[in-house]
C-alpha positions as CSV (number, residue, x, y, z in Angstrom):
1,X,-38.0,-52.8,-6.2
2,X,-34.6,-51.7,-6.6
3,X,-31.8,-52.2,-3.8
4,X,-31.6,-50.4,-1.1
5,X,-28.3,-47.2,-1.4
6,X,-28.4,-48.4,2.7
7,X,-27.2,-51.7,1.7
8,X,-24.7,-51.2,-0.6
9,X,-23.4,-48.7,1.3
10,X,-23.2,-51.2,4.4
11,X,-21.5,-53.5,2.1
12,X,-19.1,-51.0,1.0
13,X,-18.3,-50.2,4.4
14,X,-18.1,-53.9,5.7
15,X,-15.8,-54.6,3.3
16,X,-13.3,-52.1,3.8
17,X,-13.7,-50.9,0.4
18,X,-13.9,-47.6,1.1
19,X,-14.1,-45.1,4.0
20,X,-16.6,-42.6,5.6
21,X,-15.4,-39.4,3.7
22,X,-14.7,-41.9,-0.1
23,X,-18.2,-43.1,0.8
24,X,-19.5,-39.4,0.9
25,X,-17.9,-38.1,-2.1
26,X,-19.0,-41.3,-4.1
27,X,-22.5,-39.7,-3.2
28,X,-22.3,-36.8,-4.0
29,X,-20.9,-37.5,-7.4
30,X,-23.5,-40.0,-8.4
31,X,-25.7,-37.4,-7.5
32,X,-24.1,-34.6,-9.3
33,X,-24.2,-37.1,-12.4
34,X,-28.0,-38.4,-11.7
35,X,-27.0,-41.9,-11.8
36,X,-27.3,-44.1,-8.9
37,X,-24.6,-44.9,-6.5
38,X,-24.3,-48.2,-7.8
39,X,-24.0,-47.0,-11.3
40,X,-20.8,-44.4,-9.5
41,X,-19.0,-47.4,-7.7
42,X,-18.5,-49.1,-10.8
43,X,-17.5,-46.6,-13.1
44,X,-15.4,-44.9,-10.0
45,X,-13.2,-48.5,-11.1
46,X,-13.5,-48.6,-7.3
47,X,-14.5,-52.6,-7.6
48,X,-15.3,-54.7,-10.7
49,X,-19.1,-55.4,-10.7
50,X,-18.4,-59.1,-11.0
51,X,-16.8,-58.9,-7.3
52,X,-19.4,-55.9,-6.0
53,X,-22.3,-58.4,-6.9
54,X,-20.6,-61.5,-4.7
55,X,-20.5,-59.2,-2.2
56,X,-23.9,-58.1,-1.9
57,X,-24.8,-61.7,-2.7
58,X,-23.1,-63.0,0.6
59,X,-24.3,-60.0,2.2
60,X,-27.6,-61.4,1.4
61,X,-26.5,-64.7,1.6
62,X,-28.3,-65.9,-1.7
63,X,-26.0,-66.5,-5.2
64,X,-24.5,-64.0,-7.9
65,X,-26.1,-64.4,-11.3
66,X,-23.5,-64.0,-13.8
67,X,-24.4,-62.8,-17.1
68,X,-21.3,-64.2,-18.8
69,X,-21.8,-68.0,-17.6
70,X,-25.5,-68.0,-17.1
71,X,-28.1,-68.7,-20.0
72,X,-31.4,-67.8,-19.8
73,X,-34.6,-70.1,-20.7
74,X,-37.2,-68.5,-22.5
75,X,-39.9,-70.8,-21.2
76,X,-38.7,-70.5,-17.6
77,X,-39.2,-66.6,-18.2
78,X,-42.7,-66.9,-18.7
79,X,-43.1,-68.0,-15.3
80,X,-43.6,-64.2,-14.5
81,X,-45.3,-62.0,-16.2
82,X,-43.2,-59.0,-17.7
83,X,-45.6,-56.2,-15.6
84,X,-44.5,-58.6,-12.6
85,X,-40.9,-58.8,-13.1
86,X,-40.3,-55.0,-14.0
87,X,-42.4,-53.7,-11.1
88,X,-40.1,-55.9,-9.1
89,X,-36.6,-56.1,-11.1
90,X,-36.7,-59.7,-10.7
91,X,-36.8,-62.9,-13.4
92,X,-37.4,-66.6,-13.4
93,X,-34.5,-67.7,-15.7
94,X,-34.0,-71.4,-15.2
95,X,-36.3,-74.2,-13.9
96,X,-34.7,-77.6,-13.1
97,X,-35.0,-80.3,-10.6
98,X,-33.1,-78.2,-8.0
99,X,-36.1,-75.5,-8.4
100,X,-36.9,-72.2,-9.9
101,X,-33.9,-70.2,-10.3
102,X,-35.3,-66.3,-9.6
103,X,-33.1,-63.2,-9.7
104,X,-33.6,-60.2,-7.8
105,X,-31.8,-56.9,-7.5
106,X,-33.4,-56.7,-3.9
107,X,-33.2,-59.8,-1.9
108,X,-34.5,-57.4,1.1
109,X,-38.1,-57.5,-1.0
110,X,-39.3,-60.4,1.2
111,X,-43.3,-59.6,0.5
112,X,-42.6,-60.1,-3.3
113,X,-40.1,-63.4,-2.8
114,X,-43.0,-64.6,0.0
115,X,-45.8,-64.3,-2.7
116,X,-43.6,-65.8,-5.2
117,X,-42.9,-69.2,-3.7
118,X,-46.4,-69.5,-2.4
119,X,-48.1,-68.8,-5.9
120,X,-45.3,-71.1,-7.5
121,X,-45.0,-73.9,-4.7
122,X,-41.7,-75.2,-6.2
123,X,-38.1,-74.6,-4.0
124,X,-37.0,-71.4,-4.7
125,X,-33.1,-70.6,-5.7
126,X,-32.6,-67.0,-5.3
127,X,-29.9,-64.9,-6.8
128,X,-28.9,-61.1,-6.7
129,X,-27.8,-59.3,-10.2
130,X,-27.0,-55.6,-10.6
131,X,-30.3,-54.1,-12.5
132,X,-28.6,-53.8,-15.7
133,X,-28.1,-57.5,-15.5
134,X,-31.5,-57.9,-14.9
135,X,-33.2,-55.5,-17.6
136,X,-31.3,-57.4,-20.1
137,X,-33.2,-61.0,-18.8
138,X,-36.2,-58.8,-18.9
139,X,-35.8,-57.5,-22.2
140,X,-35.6,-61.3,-23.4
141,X,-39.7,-61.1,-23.2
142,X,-41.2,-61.4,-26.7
143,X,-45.4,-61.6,-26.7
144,X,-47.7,-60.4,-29.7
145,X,-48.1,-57.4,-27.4
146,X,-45.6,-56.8,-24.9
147,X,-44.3,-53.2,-23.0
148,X,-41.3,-53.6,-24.7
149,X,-42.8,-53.3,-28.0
150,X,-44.7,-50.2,-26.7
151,X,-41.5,-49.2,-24.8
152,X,-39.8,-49.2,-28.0
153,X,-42.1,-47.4,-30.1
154,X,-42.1,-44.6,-27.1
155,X,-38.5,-44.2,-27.2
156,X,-38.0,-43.8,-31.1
157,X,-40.7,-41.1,-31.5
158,X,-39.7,-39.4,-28.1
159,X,-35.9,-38.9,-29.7
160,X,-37.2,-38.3,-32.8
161,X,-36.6,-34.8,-34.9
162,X,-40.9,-34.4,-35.4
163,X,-42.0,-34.8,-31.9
164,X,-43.5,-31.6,-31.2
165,X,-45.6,-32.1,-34.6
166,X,-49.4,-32.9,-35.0
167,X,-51.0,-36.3,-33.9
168,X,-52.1,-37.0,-36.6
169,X,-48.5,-36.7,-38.7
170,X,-46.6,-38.9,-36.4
171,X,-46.4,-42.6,-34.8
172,X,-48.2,-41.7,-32.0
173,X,-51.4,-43.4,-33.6
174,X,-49.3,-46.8,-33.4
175,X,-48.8,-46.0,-29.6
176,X,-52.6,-45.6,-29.1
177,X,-53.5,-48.4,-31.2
178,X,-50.4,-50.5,-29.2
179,X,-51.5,-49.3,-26.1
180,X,-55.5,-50.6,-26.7
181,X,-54.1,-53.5,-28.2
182,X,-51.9,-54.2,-25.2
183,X,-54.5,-53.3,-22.4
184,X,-56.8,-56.4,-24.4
185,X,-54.2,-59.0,-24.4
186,X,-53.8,-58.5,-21.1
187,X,-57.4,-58.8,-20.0
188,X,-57.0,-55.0,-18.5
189,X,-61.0,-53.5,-17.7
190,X,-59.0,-49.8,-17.5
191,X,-56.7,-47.6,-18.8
192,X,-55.3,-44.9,-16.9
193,X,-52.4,-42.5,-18.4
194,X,-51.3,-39.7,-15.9
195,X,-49.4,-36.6,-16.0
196,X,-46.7,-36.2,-13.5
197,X,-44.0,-33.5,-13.8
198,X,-41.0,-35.3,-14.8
199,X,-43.0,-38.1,-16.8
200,X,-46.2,-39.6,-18.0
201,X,-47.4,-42.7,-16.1
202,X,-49.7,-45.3,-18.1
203,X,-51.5,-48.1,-16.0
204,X,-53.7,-51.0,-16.6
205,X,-56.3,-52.3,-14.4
206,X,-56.2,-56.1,-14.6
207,X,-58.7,-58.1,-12.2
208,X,-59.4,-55.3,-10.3
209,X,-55.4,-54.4,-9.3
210,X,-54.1,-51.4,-10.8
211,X,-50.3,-52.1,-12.4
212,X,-48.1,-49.6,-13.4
213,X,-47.0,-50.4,-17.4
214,X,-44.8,-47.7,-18.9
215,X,-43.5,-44.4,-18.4
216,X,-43.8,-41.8,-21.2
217,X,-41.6,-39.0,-21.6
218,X,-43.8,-35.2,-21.0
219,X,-43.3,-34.5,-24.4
220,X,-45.3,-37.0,-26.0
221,X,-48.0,-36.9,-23.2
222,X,-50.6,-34.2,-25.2
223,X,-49.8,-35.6,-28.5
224,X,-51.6,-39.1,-26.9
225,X,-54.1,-37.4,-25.2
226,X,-55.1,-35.6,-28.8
227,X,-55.1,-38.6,-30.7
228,X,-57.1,-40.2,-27.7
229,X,-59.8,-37.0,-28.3
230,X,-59.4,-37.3,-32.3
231,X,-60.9,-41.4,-31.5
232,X,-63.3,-40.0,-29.2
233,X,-64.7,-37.2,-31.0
234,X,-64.2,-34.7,-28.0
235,X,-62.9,-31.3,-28.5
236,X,-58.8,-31.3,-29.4
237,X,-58.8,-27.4,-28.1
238,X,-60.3,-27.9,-24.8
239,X,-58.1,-28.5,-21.9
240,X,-59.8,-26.8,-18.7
241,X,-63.3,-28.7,-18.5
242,X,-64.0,-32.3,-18.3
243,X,-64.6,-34.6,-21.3
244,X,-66.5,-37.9,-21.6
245,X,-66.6,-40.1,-25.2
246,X,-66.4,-43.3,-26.6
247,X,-64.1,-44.8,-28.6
248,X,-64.2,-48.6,-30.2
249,X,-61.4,-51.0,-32.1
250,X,-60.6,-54.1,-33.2
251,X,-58.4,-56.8,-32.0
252,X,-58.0,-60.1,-34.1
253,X,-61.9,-61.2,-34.0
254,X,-63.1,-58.9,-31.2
255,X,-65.0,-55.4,-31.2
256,X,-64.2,-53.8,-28.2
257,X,-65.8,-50.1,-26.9
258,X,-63.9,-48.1,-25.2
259,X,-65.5,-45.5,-22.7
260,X,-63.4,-42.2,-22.1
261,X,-62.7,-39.9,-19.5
262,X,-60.7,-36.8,-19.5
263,X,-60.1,-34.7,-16.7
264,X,-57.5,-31.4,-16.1
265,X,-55.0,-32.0,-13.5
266,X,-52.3,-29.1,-12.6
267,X,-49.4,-31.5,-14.6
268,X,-52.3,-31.8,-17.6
269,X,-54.6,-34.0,-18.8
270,X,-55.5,-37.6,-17.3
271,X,-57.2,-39.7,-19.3
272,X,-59.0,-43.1,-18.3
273,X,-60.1,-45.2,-20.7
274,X,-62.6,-48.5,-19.6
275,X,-62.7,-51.3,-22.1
276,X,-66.0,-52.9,-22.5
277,X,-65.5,-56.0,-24.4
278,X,-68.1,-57.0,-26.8
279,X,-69.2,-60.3,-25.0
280,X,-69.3,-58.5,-21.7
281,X,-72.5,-57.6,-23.2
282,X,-73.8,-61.3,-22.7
283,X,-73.3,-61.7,-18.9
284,X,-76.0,-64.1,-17.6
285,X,-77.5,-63.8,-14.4
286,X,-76.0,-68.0,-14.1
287,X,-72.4,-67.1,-14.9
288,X,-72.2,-64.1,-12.2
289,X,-71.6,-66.2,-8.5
290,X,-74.8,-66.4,-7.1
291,X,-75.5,-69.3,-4.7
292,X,-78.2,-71.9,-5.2
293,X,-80.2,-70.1,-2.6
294,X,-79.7,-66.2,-3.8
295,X,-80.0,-67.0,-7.1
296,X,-83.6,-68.2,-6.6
297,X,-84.6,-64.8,-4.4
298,X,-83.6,-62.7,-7.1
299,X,-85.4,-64.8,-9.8
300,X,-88.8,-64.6,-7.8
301,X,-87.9,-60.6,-7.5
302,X,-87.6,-60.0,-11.3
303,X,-90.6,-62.2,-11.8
304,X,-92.8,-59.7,-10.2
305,X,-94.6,-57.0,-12.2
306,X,-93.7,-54.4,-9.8
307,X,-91.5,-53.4,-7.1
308,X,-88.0,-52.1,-6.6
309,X,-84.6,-53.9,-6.9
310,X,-82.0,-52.4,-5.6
311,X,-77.9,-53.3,-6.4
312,X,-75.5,-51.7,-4.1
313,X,-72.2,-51.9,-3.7
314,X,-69.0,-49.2,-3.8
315,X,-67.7,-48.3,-7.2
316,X,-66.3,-50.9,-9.2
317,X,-68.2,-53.7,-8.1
318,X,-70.3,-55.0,-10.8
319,X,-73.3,-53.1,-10.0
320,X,-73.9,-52.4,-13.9
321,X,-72.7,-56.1,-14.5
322,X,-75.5,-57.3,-12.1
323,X,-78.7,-54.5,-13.2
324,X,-77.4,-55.5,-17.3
325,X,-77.9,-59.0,-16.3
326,X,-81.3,-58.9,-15.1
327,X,-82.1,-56.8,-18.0
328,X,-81.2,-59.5,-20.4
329,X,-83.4,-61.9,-18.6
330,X,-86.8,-59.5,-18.7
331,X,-85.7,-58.0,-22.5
332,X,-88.5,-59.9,-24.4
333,X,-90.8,-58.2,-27.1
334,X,-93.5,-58.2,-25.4
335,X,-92.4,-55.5,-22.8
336,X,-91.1,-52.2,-22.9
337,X,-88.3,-51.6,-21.1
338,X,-86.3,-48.0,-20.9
339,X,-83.4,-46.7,-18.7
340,X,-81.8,-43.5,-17.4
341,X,-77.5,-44.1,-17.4
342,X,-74.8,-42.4,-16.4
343,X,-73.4,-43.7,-18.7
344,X,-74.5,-46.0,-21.2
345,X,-72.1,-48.6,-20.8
346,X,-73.6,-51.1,-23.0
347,X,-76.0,-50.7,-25.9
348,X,-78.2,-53.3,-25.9
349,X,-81.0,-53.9,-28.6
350,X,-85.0,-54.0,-27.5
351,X,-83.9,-51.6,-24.8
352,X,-85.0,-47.6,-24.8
353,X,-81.5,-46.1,-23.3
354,X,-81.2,-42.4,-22.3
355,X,-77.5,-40.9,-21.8
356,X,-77.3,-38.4,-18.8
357,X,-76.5,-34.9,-20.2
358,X,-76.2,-32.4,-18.0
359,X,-75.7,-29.9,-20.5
360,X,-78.9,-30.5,-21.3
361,X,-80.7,-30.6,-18.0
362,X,-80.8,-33.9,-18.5
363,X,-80.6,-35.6,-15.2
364,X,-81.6,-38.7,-13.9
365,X,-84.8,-36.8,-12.3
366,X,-85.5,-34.9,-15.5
367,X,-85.1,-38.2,-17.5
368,X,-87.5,-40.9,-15.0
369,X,-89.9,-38.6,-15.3
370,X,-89.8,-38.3,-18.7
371,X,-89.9,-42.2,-19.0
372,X,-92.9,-42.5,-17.0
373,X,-94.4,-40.7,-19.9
374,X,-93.0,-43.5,-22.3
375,X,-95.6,-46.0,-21.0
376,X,-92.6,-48.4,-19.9
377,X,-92.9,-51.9,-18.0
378,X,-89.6,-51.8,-16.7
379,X,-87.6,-49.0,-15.7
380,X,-84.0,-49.4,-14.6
381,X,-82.1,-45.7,-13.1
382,X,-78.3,-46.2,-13.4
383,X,-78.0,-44.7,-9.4
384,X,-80.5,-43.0,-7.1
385,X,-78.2,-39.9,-6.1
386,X,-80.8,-37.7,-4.7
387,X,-83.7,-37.2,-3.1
388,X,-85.8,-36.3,-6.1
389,X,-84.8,-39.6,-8.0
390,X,-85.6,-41.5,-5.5
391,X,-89.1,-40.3,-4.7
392,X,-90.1,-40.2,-8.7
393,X,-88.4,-44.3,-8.8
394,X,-89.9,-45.0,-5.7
395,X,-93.6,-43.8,-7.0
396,X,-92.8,-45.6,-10.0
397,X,-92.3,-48.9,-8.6
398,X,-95.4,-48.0,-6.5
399,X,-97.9,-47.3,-9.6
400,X,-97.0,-50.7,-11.6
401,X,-93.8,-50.8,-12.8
402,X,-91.0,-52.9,-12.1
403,X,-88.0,-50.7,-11.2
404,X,-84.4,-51.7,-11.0
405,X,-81.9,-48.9,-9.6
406,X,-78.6,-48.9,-7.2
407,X,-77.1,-47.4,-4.2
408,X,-74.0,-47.0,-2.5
409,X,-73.9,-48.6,0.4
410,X,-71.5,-51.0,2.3
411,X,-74.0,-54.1,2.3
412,X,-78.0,-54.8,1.7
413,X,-79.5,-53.5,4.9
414,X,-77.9,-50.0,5.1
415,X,-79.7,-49.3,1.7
416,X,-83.1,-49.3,3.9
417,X,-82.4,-46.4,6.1
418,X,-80.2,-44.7,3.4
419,X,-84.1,-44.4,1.8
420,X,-85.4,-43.2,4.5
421,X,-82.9,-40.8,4.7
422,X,-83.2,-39.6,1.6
423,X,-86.8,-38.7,2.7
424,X,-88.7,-41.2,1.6
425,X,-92.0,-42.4,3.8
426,X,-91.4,-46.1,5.5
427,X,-94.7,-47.2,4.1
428,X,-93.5,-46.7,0.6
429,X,-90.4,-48.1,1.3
430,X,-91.3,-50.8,3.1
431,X,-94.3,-51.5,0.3
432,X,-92.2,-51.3,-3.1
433,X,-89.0,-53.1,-2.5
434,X,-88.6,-56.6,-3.9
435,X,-84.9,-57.4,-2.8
436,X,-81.6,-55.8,-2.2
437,X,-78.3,-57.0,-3.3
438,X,-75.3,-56.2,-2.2
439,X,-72.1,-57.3,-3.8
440,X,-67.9,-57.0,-4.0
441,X,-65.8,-58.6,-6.8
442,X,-63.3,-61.0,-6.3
443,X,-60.6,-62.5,-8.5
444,X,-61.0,-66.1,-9.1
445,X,-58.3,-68.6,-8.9
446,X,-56.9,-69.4,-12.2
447,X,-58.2,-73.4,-13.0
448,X,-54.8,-74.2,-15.3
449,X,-52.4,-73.6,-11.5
450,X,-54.8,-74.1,-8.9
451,X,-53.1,-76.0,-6.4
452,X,-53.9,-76.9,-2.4
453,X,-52.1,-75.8,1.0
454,X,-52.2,-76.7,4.2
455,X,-52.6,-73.1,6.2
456,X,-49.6,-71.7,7.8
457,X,-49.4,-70.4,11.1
458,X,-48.7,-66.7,10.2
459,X,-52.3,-67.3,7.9
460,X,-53.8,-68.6,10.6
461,X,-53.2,-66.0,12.5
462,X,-54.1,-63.3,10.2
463,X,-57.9,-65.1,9.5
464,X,-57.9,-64.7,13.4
465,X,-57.6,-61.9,13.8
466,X,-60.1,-60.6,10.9
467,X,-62.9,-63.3,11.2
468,X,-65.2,-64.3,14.5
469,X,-64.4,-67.2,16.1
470,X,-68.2,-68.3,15.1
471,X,-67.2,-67.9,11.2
472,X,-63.9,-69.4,11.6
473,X,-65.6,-72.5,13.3
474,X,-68.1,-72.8,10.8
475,X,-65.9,-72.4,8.2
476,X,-63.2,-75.2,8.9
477,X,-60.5,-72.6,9.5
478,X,-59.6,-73.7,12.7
479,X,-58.8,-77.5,11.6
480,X,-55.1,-79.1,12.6
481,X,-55.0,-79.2,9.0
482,X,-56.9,-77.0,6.8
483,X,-56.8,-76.8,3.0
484,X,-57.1,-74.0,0.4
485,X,-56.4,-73.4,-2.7
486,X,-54.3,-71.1,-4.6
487,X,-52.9,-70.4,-8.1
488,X,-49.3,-70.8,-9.3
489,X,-49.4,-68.5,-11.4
490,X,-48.5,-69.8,-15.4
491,X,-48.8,-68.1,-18.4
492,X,-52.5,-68.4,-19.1
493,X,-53.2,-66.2,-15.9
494,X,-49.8,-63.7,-16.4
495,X,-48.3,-65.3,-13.2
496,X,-50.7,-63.5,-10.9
497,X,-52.6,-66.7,-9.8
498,X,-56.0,-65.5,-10.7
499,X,-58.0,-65.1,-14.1
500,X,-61.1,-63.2,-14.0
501,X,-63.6,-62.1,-11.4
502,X,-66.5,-63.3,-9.8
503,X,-69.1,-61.6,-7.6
504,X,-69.8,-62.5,-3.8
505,X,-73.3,-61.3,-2.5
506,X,-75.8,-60.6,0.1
507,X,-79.5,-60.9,-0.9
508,X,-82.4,-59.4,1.4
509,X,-85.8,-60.5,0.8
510,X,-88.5,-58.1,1.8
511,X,-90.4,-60.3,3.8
512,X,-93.2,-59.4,6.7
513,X,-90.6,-58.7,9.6
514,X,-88.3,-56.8,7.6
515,X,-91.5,-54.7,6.3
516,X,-92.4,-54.4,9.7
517,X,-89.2,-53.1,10.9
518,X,-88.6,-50.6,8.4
519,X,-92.4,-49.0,9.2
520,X,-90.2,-49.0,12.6
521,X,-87.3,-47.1,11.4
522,X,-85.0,-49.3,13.6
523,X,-81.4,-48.9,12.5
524,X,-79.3,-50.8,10.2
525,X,-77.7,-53.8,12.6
526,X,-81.3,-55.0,13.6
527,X,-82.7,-55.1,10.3
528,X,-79.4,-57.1,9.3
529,X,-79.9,-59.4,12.5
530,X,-83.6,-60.0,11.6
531,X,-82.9,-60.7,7.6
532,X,-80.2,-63.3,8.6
533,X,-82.8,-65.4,10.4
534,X,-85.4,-65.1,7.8
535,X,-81.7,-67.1,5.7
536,X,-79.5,-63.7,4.5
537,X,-76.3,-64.9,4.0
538,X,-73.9,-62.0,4.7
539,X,-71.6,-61.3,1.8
540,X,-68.4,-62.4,3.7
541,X,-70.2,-65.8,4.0
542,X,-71.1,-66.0,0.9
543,X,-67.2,-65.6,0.2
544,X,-66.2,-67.6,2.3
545,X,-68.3,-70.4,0.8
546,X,-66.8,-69.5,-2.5
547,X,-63.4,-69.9,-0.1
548,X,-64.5,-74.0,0.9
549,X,-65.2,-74.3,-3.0
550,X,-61.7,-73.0,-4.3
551,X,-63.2,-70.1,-6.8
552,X,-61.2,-68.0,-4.8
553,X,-58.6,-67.4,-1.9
554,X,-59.4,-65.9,1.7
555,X,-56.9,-63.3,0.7
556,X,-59.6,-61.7,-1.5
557,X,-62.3,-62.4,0.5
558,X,-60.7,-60.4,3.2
559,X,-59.6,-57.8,1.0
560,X,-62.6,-56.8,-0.3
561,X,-64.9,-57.4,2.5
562,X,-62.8,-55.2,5.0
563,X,-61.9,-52.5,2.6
């Protein structure tokens, strides 16, 4: 976050280094130039930056980083990551017993500084330097795959003589193959690269959080996108409908497959791009978060020969994790399993799996019906959208097959009447399903920082206001002195605090009262009330639990829970 014109205009002020109208025309000059009015006071000769940058220092009342008489430690740098500190325009560039020393072109970015000495529970020095003092820190990062090696590559073909050539002819293949490379390294699950109107915007998704990366200059922005189509296998000359492909590469040891989306916006073609990691294709129902007491309802629901399970949960939320999971558990020779996707995410041998097409006509109806005919055991639709999918799965489930499907819907009980809804009978609802699981992601702390904390007052007041007094209660959170954990943030985790994700849940059993309540069609709050004393733990339990344990922070739990 870069400082404020307000301030230094304040400072300017203050100061008496200038008037009213001097301040004015030093505006509208920077303006007229396009630089910032920082950039204008110092070239005006106005005031030497060493002396502007005490100023806004005392202003601030932190300390001037001076480039000249300052050095900068490498392994202090790495106490942020470089996504972090360019978002931000701030660096860590010394750690000594005093503290970590951290620069900032914006003291007045007190959310970011706030996060920063909680994740790194160490005193905290803090300094103000001009942003060109701080780009040079920040260009001091050196990884295998770093934005400046990407930013870098960007910048030589962008000013190059051949930029308007053909993909295929020019580095843009090393900015693609960076770019995958990069996203990897950094443990990013998505890829997003977006056309604005003065620049192209690429993004990574990393634990969930989407971080912005680089900017790319418009006139490279369809030679990516081609090369991206070229990988794909989708049409080069189509620019007004919707694509969908696959891509895969290599990085060091690991295959990874890459699942591609391109869509038209009015500024061009957006592209996302999900990266589905090879051993993502071994997720075991164990590793995924499930309490001692969940994980034993859904392993007597995927024991049963028949039935429904359901998964719901918004977008994002390791739904297909969750159904891939269970799938890996039941895949044994002896059966015959098939599924419907939208899309295939995974390919995964023993199993039958049939892409959507709509092209084709072939829908998730069109293709459960057509699996029915496949004389399957187990029969897993990627979502029940309509009606007429979930009458055919429904039926299914009903005439001897084990059927696992999802929904979206905020938490297990809702999914009930959401059947019902769709026009399903009660009976056969209340006959076929096994269990419904809900679920959210959370980012887990990182187990190289994790650290303790007593809670502070201002946290304390925030858990009060977003949790009962009955949770916080039975949760410890009203103690003199309660403890949670947190993450630093180091190097193995990119400074964030967290590394990875891990699901919280809500399981619902089908018993007898349940059953009997959906023949009732009573609304969603009384079957939730009744499942909870048949031993549902509600999903914001369930993270809080994972809270007590330090996996993760409350932060998260809060976040997802009350999205």
């Amino acid at each position: 976050m870069k400082l404020a014109e307000a301030v230094l205009e304040t400072v300017l002020i203050k100061n008496k280094l200038v008037n009213n109208k001097q301040l004015k025309e030093l505006r509208d000059s920077s303006q007229k130039a396009g630089i910032s009015l920082y950039s204008q006071v110092i070239s005006s000769g106005l005031v030497v930056r060493e002396v502007l940058c005490g100023l806004i220092a005392k202003y601030f009342d932190v300390k001037c980083f001076d480039p000249n008489t300052m050095t900068v430690d490498k392994e202090a740098l790495k106490l942020m990551s470089e996504i972090v500190a360019k978002k931000n325009l701030a660096a860590v560039f010394v750690r000594d017993e005093h503290g970590v020393h951290l620069v900032v072109n914006n003291p007045a970015n007190e959310e970011f500084i706030k996060n920063f000495e909680k994740r790194i529970d160490e005193d905290v020095i803090l300094y103000f330097a001009d942003e060109e003092a701080i780009l040079k820190i920040i260009s001091q990062y050196r990884g295998e795959v770093t934005e400046n090696s990407l930013g870098d590559l960007i910048a030589s073909i962008s000013q190059s003589d051949t930029a308007a050539g053909r993909a295929e002819d020019l580095p843009v293949i090393q900015i693609v193959d960076t770019l995958l490379s990069m996203s990897y390294e950094n443990k990013a699950s998505d890829i997003h690269i977006e056309p604005f109107e003065a620049k192209t915007v690429i993004r990574f998704r990393i634990d969930g959080i989407l971080h912005d990366i680089v900017d790319i200059p418009t006139v490279l922005h369809d030679l990516i996108v081609t090369r991206i189509k070229i990988l794909s296998r989708l049409r080069t000359d189509e620019h007004r409908s919707a694509q969908d492909g696959r891509l895969s590469f290599k990085y060091k040891k690991a295959k990874i497959d890459v699942r591609v989306s391109i869509v038209p916006l009015i500024k061009g073609e957006k592209v996302v791009m999900r990266l589905l990691a090879e051993g993502a294709r071994k997720y075991k129902l164990t590793n995924l978060g499930f309490n001692k007491n969940d994980f034993k309802k859904v392993k007597n629901a995927i024991n049963k020969p028949w039935g429904m399970i359901l998964v719901t949960g918004p977008t994002g939320s390791g739904k297909t994790t969750t159904l891939y999971s269970i799938l890996n558990v039941l895949n044994t020779r002896e059966i015959n399993i098939s599924t419907i996707e939208d899309p295939v995410e995974y390919d995964i041998d023993g199993i039958n799996q049939i892409q959507v097409n709509p092209k084709t006509n072939l829908t998730f109806s069109d293709g459960l019906r057509a699996i029915v005919r496949q004389d399957p055991d187990i029969i897993m639709v990627g979502e029940i959208r309509d009606p007429e999918t979930a009458s055919i799965a429904i039926n299914s489930a009903m005439t001897g097959h084990l059927v696992l499907s999802t929904l979206h819907t905020n938490d297990a009980p809702t999914s009930l009447p959401r059947l019902l809804d769709m026009g399903i009978k009660s009976f056969l609802v209340a006959s076929t399903v096994n269990v419904i699981i809900a679920q959210r992601l959370v980012r887990q702390i990182c187990e190289k920082c994790k650290y303790t904390v007593s809670v502070a007052p201002e946290v304390k007041e925030i858990i009060e206001k977003q949790l009962s007094p009955t949770l916080i209660k039975k949760y410890g959170l009203n103690l003199p002195k309660t403890i949670l954990y947190y993450g630093k943030g180091c190097k193995a985790c990119q400074n964030s605090g967290y590394s990875g994700r891990i699901g919280i849940f809500e399981v619902l059993m089908m018993n007898e009262d349940v059953k009997q309540l959906v023949l009732s069609k009573v609304n969603a709050s009384t079957l939730k009330a009744k499942a909870m004393e048949a031993g549902m733990l509600p999903m914001i339990e369930d993270g809080l639990l994972k809270v007590q344990q330090g996996i993760t922070t409350i932060d998260e739990v809060l976040r997802v829970t009350r999205e």
